[in-house]
mmCIF entry with sequence, helices, sheets and N, C-alpha, C, O atoms, coordinates in Angstrom:
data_MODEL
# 
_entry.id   MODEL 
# 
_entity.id                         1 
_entity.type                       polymer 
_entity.pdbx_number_of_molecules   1 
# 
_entity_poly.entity_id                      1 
_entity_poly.type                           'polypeptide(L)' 
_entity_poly.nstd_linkage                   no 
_entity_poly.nstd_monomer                   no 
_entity_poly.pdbx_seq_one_letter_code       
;(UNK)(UNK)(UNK)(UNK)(UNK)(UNK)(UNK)(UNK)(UNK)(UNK)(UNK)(UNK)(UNK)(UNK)(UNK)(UNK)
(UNK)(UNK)(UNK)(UNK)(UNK)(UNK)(UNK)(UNK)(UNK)(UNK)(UNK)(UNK)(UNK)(UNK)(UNK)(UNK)
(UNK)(UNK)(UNK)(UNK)(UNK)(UNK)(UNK)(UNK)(UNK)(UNK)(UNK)(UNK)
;
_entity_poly.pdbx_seq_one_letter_code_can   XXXXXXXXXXXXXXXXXXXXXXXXXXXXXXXXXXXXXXXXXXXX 
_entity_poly.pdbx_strand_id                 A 
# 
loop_
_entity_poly_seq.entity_id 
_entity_poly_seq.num 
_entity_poly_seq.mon_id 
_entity_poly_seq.hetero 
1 1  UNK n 
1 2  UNK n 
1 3  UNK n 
1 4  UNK n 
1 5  UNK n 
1 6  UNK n 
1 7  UNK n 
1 8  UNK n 
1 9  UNK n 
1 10 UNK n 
1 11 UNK n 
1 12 UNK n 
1 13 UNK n 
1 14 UNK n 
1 15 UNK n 
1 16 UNK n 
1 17 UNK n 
1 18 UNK n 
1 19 UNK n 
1 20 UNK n 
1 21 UNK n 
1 22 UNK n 
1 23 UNK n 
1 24 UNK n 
1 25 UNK n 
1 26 UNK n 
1 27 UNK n 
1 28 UNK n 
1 29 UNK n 
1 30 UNK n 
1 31 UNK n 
1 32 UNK n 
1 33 UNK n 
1 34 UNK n 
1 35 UNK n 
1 36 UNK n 
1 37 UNK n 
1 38 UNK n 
1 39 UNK n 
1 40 UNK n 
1 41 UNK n 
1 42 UNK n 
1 43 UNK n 
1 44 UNK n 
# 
_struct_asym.id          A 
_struct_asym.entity_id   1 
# 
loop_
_struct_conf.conf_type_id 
_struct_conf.id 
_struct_conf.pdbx_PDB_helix_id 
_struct_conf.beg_label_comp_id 
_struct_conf.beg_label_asym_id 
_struct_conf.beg_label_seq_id 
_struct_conf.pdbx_beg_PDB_ins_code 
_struct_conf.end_label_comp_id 
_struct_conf.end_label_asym_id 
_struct_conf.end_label_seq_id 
_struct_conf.pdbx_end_PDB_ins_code 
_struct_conf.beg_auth_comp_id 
_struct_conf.beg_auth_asym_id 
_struct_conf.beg_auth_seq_id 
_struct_conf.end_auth_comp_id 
_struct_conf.end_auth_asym_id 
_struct_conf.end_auth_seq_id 
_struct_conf.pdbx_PDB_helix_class 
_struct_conf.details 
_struct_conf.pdbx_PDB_helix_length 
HELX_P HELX_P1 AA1 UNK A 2  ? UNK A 6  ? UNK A 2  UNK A 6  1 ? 5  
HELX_P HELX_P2 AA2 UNK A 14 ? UNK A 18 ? UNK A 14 UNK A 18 3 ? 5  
HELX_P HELX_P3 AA3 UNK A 19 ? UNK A 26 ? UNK A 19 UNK A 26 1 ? 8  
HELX_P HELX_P4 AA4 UNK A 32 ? UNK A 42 ? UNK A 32 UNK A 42 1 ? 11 
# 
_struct_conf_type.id          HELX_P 
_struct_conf_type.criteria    ? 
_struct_conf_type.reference   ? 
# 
loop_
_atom_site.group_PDB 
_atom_site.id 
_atom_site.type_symbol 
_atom_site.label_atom_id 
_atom_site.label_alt_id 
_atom_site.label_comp_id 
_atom_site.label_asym_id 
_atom_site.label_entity_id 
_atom_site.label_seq_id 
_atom_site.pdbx_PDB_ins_code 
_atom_site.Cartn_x 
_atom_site.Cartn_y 
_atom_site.Cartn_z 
_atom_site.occupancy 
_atom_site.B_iso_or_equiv 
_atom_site.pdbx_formal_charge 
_atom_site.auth_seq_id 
_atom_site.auth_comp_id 
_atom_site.auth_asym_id 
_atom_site.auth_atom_id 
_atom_site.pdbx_PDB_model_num 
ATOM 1   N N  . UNK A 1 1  ? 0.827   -1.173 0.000  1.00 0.00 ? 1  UNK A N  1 
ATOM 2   C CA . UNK A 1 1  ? 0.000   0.000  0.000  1.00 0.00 ? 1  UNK A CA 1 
ATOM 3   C C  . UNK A 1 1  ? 0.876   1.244  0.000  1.00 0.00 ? 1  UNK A C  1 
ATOM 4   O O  . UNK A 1 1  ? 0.707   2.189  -0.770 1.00 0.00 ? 1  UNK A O  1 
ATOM 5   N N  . UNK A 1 2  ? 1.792   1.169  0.893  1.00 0.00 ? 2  UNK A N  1 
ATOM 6   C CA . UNK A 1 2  ? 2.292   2.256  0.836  1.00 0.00 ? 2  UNK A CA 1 
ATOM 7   C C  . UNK A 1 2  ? 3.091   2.374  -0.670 1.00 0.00 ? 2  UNK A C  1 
ATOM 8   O O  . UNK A 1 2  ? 2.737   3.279  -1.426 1.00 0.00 ? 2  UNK A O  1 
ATOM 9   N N  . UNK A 1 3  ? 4.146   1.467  -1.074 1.00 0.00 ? 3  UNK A N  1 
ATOM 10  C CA . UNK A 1 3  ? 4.302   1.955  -2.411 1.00 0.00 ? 3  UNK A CA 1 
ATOM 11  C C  . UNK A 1 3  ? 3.372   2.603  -3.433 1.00 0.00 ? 3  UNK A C  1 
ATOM 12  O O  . UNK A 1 3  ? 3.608   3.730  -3.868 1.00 0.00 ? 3  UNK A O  1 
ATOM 13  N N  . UNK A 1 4  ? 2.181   1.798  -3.861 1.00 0.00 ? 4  UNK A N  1 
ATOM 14  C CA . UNK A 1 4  ? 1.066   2.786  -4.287 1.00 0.00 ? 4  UNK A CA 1 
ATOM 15  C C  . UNK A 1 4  ? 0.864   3.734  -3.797 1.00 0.00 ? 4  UNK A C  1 
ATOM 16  O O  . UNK A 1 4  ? 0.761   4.618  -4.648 1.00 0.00 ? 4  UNK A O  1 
ATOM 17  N N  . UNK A 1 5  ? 0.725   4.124  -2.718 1.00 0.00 ? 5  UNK A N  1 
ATOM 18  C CA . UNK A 1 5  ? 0.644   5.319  -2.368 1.00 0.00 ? 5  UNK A CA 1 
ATOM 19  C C  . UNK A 1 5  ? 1.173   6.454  -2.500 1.00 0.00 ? 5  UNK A C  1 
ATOM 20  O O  . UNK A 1 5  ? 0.565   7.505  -2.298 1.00 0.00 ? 5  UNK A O  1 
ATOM 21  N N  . UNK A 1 6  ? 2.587   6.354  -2.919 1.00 0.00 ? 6  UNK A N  1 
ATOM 22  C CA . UNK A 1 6  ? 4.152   7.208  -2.946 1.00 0.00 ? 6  UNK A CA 1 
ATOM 23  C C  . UNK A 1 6  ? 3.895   7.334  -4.366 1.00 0.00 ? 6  UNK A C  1 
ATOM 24  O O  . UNK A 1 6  ? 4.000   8.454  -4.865 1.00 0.00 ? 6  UNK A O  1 
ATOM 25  N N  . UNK A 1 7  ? 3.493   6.102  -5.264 1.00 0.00 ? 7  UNK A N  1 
ATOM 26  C CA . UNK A 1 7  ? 3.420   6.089  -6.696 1.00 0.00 ? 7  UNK A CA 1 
ATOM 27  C C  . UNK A 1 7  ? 1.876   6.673  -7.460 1.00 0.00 ? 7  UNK A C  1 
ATOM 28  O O  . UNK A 1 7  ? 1.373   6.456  -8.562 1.00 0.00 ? 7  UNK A O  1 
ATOM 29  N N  . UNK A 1 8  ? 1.512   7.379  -6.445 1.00 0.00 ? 8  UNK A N  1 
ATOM 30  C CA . UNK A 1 8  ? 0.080   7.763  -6.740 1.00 0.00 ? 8  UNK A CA 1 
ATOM 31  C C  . UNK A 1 8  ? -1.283  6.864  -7.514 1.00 0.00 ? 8  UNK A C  1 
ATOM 32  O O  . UNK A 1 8  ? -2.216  7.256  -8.216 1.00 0.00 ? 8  UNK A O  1 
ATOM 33  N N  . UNK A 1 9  ? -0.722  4.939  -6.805 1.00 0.00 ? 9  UNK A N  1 
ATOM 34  C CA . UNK A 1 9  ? -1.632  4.553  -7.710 1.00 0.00 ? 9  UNK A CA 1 
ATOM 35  C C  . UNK A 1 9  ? -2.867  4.031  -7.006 1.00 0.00 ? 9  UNK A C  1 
ATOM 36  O O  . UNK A 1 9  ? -3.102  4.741  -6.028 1.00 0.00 ? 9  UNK A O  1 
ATOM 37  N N  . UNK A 1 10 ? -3.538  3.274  -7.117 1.00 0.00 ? 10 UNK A N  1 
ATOM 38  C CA . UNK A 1 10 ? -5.205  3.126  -6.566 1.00 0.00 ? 10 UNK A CA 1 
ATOM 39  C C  . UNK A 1 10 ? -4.214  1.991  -4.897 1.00 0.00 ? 10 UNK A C  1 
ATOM 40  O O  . UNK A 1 10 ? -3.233  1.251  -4.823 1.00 0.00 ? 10 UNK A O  1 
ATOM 41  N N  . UNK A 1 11 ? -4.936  2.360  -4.222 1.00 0.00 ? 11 UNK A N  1 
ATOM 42  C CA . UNK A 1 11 ? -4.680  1.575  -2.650 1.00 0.00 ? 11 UNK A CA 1 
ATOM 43  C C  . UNK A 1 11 ? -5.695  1.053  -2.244 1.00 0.00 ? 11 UNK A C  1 
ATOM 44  O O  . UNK A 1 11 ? -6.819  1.327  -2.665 1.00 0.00 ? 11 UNK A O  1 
ATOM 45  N N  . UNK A 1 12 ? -5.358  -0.030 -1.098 1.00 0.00 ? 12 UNK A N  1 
ATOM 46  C CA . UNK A 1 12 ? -6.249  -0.478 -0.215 1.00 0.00 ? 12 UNK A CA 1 
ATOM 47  C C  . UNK A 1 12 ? -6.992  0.547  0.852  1.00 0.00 ? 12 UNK A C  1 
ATOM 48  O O  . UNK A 1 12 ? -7.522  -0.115 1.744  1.00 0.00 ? 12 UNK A O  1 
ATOM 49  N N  . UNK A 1 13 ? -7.132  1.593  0.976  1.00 0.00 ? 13 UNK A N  1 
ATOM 50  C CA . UNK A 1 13 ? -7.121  2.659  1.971  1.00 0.00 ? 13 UNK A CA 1 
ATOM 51  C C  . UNK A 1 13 ? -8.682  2.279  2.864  1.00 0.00 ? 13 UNK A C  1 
ATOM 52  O O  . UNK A 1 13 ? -8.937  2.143  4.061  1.00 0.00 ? 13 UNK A O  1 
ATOM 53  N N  . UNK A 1 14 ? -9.525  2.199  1.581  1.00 0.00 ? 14 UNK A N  1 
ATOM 54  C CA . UNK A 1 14 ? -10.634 1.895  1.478  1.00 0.00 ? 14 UNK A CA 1 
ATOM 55  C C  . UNK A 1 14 ? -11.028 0.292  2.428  1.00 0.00 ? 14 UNK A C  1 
ATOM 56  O O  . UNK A 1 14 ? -11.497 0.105  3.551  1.00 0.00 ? 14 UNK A O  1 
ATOM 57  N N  . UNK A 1 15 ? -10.779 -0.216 1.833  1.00 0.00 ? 15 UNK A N  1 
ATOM 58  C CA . UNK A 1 15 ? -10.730 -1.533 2.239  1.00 0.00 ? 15 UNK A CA 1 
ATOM 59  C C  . UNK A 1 15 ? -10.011 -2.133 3.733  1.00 0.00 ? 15 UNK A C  1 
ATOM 60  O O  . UNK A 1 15 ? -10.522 -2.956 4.492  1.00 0.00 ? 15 UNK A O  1 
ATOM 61  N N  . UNK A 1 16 ? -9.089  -1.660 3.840  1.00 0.00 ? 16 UNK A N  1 
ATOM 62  C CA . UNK A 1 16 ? -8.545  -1.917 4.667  1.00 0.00 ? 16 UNK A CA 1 
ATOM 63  C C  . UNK A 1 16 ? -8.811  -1.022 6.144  1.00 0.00 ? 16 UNK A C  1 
ATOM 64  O O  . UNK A 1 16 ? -9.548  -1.401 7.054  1.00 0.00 ? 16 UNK A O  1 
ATOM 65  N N  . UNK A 1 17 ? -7.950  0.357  6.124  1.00 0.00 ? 17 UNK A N  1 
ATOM 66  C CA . UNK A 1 17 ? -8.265  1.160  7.525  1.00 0.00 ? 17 UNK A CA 1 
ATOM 67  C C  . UNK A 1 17 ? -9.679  2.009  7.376  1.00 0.00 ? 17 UNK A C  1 
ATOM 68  O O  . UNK A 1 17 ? -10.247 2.505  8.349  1.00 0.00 ? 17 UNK A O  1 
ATOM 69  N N  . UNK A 1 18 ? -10.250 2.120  5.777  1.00 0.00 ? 18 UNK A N  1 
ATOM 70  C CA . UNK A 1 18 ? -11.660 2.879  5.699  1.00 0.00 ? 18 UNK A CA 1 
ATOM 71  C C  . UNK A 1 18 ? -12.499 2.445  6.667  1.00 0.00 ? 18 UNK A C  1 
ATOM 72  O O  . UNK A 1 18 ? -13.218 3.211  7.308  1.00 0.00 ? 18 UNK A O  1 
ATOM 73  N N  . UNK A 1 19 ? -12.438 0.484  6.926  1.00 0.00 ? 19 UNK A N  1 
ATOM 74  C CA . UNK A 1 19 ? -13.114 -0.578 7.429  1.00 0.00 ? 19 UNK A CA 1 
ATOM 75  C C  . UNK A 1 19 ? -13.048 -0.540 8.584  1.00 0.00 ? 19 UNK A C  1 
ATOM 76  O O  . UNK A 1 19 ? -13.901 -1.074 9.292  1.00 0.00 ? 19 UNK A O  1 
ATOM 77  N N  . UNK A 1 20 ? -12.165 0.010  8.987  1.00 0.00 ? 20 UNK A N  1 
ATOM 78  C CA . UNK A 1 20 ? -11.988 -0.599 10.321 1.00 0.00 ? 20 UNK A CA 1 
ATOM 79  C C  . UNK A 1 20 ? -12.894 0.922  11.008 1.00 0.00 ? 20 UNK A C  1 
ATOM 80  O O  . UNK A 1 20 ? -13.835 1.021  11.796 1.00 0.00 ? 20 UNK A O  1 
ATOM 81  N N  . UNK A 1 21 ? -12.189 1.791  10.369 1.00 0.00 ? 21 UNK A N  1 
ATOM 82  C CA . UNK A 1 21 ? -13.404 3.414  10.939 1.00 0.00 ? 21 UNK A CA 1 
ATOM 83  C C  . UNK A 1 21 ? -14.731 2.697  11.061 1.00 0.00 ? 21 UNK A C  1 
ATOM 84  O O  . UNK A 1 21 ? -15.368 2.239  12.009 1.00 0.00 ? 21 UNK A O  1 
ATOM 85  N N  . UNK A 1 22 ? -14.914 2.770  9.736  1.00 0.00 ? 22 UNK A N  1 
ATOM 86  C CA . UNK A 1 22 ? -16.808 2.666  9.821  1.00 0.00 ? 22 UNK A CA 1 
ATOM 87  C C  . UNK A 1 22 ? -17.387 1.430  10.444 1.00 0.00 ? 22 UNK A C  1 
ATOM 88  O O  . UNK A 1 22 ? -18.598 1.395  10.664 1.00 0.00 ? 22 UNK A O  1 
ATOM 89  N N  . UNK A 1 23 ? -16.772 0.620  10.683 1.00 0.00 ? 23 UNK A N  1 
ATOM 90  C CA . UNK A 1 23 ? -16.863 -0.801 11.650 1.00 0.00 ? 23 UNK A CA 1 
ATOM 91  C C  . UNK A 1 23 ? -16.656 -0.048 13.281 1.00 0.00 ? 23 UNK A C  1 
ATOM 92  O O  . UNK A 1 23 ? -17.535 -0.109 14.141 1.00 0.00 ? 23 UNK A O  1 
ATOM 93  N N  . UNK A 1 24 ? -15.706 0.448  13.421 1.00 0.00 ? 24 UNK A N  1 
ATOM 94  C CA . UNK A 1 24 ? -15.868 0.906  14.516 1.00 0.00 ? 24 UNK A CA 1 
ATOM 95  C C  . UNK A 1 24 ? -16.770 2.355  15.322 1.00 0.00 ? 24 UNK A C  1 
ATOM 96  O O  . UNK A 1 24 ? -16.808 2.783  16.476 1.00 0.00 ? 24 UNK A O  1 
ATOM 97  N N  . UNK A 1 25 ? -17.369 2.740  14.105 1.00 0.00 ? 25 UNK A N  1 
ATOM 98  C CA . UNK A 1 25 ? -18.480 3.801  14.225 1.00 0.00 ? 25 UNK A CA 1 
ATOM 99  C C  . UNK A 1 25 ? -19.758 2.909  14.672 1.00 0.00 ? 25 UNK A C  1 
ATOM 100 O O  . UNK A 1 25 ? -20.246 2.839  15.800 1.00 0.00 ? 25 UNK A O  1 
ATOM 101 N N  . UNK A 1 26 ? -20.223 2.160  13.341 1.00 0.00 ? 26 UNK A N  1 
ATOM 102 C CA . UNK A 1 26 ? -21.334 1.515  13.855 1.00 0.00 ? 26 UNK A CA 1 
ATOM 103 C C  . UNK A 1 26 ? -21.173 0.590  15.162 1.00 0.00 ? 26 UNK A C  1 
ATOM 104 O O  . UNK A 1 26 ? -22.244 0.079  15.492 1.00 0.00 ? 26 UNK A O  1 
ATOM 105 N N  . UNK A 1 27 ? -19.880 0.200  16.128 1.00 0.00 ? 27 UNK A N  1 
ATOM 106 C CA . UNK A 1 27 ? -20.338 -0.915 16.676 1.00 0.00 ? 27 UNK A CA 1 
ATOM 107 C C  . UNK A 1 27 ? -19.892 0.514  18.652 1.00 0.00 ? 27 UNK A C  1 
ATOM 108 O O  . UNK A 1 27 ? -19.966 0.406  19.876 1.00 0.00 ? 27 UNK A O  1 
ATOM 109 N N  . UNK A 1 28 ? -19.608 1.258  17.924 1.00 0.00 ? 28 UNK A N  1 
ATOM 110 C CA . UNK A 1 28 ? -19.767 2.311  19.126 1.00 0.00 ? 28 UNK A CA 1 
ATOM 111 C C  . UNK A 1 28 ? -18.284 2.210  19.710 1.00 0.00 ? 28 UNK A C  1 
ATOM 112 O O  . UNK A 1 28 ? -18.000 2.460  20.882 1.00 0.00 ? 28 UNK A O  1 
ATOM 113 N N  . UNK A 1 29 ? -17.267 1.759  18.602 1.00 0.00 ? 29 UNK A N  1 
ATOM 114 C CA . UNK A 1 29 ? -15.828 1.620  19.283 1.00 0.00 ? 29 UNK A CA 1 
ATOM 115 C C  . UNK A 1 29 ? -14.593 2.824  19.075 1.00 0.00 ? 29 UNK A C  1 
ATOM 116 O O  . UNK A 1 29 ? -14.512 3.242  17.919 1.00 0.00 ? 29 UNK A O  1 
ATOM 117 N N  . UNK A 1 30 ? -13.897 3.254  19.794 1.00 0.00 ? 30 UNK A N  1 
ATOM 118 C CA . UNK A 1 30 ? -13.336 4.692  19.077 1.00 0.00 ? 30 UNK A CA 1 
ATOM 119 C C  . UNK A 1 30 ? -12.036 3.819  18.756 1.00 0.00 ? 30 UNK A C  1 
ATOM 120 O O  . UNK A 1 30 ? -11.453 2.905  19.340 1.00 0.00 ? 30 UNK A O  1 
ATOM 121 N N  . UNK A 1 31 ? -11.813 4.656  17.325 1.00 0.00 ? 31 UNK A N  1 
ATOM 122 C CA . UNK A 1 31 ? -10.530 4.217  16.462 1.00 0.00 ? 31 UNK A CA 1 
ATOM 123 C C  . UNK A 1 31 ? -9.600  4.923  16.416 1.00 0.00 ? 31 UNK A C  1 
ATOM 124 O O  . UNK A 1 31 ? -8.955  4.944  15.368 1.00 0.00 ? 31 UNK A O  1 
ATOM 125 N N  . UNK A 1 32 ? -9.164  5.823  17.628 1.00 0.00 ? 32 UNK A N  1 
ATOM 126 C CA . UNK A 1 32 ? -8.553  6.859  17.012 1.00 0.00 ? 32 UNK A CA 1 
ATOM 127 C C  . UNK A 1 32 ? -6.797  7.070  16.338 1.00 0.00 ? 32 UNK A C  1 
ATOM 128 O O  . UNK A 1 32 ? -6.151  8.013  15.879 1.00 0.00 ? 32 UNK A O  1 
ATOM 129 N N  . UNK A 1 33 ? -6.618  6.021  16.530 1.00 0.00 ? 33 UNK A N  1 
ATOM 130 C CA . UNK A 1 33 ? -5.026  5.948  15.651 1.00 0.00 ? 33 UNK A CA 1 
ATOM 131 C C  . UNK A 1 33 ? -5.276  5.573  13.988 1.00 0.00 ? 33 UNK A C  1 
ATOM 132 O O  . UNK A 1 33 ? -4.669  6.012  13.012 1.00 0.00 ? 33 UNK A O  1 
ATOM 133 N N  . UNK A 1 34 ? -6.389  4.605  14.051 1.00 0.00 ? 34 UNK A N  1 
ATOM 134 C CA . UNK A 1 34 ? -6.858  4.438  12.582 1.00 0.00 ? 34 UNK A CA 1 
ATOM 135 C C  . UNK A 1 34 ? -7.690  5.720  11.725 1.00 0.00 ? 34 UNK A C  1 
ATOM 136 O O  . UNK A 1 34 ? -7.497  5.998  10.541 1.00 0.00 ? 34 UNK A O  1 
ATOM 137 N N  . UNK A 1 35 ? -8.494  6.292  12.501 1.00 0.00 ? 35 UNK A N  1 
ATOM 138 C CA . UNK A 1 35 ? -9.070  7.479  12.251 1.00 0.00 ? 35 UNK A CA 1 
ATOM 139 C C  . UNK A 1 35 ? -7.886  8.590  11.714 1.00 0.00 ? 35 UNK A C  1 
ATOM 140 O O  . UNK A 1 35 ? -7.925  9.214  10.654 1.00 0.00 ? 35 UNK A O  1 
ATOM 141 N N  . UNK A 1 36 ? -7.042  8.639  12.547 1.00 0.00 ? 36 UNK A N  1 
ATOM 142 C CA . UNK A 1 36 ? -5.792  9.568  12.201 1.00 0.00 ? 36 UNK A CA 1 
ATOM 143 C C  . UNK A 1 36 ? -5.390  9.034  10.917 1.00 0.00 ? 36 UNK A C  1 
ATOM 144 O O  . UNK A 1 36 ? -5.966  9.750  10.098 1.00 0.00 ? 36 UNK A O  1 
ATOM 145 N N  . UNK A 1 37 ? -4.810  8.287  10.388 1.00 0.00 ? 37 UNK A N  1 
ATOM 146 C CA . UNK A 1 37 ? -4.012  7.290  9.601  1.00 0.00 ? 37 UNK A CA 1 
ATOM 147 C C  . UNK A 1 37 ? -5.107  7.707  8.379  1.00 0.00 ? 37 UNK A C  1 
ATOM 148 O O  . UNK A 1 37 ? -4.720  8.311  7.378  1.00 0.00 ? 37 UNK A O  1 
ATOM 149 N N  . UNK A 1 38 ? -6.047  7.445  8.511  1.00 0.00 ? 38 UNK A N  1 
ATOM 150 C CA . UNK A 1 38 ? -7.348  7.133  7.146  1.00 0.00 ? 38 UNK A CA 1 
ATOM 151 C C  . UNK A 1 38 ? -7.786  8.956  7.103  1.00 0.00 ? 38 UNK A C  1 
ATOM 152 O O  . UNK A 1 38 ? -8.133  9.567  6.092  1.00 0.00 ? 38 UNK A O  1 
ATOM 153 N N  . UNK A 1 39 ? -7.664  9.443  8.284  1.00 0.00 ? 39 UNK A N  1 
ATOM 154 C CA . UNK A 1 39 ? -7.958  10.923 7.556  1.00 0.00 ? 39 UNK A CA 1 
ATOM 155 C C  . UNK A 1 39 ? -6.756  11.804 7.108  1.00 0.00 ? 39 UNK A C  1 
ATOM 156 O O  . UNK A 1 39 ? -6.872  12.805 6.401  1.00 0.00 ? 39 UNK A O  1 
ATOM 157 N N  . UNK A 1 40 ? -5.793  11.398 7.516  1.00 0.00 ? 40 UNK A N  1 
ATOM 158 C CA . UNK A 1 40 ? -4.181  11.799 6.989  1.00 0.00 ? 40 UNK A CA 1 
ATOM 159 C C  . UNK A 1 40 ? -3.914  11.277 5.448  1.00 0.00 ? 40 UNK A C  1 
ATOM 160 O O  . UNK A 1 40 ? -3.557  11.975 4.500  1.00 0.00 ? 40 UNK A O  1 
ATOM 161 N N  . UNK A 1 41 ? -4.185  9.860  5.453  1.00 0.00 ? 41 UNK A N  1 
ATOM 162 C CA . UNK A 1 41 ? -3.889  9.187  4.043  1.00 0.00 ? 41 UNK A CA 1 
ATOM 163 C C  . UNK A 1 41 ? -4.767  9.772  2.905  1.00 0.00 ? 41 UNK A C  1 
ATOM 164 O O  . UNK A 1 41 ? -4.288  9.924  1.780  1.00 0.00 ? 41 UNK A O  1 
ATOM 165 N N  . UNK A 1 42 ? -6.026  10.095 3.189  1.00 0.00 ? 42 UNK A N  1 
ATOM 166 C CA . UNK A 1 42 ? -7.329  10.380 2.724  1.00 0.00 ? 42 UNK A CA 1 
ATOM 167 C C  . UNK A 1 42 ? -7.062  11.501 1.933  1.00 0.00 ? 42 UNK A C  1 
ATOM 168 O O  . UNK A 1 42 ? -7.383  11.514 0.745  1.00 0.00 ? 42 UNK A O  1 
ATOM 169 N N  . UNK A 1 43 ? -6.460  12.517 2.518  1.00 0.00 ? 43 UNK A N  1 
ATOM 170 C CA . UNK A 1 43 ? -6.262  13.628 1.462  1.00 0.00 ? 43 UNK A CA 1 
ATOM 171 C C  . UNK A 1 43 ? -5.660  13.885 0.362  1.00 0.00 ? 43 UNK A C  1 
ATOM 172 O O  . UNK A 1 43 ? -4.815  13.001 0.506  1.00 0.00 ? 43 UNK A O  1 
ATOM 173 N N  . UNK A 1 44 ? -5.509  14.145 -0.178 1.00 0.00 ? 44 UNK A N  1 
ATOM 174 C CA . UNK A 1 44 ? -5.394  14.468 -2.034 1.00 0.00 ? 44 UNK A CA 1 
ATOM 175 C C  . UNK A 1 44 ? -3.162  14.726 -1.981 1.00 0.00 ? 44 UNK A C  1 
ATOM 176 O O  . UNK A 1 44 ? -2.544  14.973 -3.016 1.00 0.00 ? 44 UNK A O  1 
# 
């Protein structure tokens, strides 16, 4: 992932730490190192 990432090409971002946020939204669990990570990676 991270090479794609450096190489600007499509990642797991989604799939992987997106999942674990919104898994841990709906089940009422706080994510906050993954939250950091997925809203850091997230931007353009």
């Amino acid at each position: 992932m991270h090479r794609d990432y450096q190489n600007n090409n499509q990642t797991e971002l989604e799939n992987l730490t997106g999942y674990i946020v919104r898994e841990g939204e709906k089940l009422g669990v706080a994510t906050p190192a993954y939250r950091k990570i997925y809203e850091t990676l997230k931007k353009p």
